[in-house]
N, C-alpha and C positions, 0 to 999 in steps of 0.2 A: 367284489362288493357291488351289490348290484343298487339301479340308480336310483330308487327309494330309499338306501340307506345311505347314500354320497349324499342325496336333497337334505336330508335331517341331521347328519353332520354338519355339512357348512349352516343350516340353519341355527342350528343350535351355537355352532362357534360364533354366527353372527348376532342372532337375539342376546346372547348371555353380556357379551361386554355393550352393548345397547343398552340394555337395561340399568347395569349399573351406570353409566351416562347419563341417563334420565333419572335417574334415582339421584345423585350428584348433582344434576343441575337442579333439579326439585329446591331440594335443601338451599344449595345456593340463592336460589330464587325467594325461598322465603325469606330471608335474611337479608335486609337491603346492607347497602356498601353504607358503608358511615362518611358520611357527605356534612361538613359544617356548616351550621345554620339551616339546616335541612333537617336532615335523620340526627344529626349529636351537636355537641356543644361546641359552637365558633370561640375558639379561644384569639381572637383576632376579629373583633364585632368594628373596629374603625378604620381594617382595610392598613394602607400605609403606614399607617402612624404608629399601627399595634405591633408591626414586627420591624421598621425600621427605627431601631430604640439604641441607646448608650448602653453597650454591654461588655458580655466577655470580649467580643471578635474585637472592640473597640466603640465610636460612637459615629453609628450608622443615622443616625436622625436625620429627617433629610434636608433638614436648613443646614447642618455641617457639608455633607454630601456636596449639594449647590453650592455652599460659597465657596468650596474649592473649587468647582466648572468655572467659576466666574475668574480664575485663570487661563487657566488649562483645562480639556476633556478628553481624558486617555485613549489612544488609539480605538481599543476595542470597543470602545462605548461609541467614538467618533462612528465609527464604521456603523455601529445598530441604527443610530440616529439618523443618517445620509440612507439608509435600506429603510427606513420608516418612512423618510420625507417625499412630499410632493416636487421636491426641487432641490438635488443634494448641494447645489452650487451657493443654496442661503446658508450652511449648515456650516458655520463659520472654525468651529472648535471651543468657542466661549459661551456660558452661558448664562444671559443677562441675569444683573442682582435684582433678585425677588424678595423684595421688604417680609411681607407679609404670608412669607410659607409655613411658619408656622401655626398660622389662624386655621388652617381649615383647607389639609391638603387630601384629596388631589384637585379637590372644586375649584380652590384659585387656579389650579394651571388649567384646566378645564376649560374655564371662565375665562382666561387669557390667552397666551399665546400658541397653548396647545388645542387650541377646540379643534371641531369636527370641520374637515375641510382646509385647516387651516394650512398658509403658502409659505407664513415665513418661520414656522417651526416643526417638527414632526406633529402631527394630530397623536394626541395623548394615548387614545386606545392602540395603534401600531405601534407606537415607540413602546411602551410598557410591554404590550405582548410581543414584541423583538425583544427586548432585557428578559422577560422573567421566564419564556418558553422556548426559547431556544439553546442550545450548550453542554444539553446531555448531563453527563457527572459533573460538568467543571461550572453547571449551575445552583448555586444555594437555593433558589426558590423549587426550581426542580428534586433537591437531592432532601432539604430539612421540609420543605411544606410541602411537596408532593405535586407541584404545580398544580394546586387543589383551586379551581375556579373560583369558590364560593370564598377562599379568604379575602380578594378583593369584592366581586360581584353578590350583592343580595336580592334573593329574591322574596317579591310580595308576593306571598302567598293567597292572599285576596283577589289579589290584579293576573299574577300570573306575567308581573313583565319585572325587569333585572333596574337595578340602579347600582350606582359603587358609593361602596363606603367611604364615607370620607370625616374627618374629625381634627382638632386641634391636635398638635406636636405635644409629647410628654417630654 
């Protein structure tokens, strides 16, 4: 075979599956991913409160949630918390009773003992994204919501900058 038709072979084996590649990605390309509150419909528009609800699995709400911590806080969660915190030695295993988590969560813990910087709690954004991004299969937020950013975080589409939803307990 001489080497003008060895060049046009492998040319040809390597153009043809190329093509289809680009052809594939094209399509892909045009069709954006379905992103909530974005490209398709947020079915979870208040963030925490929309999916931690009284249901089948039981009642996830997170005033029940907290006033059980406000015994006990199960090892594995202990553990997220002390890997979120600025200081794991504050990070007691209890956690303090909060009147008013049903008004308007995640903004009171925001607002309180989890803000930004904060020494004597984990800061809210690490502790959450330790619970809800980490764990692989043996995570519910991972495995039923897709650890899909925009059910917590929205964005203004005016402004171009993120806030978190936040809203009253159902």
């Amino acid at each position: 075979m001489s080497l003008l038709v060895r060049t046009a072979v492998l040319a040809a084996a390597f153009l043809l599956p190329m093509s289809t590649i680009v052809a594939a990605n094209q399509t892909a390309a045009s069709t954006p991913r379905q992103i909530p509150g974005i490209t398709a419909k947020d079915a979870y528009p208040n963030g925490c409160v929309d999916c931690h609800v009284a249901g089948k699995d039981g009642d996830m709400r997170l005033s029940t949630l907290m006033s059980k911590l406000t015994s006990a806080v199960p090892a594995p969660l202990m553990d997220k918390a002390k890997a979120a915190s600025a200081d794991p030695s504050k990070i007691k295993g209890k956690h303090l009773a909060v009147p008013n988590v049903k008004a308007n969560t995640p903004q009171t813990c925001l607002t309180g003992c989890h803000k930004r910087g904060s020494t004597i709690a984990p800061p809210f954004a690490q502790l959450m994204h330790t619970i809800h991004l980490v764990g692989g299969a043996q995570n519910k937020f991972l495995t039923t919501y897709q650890g899909e950013c925009t059910h917590c975080h929205r964005l203004d589409p005016k402004t171009g900058t993120w806030k978190l939803a936040s809203g009253p307990e159902k």
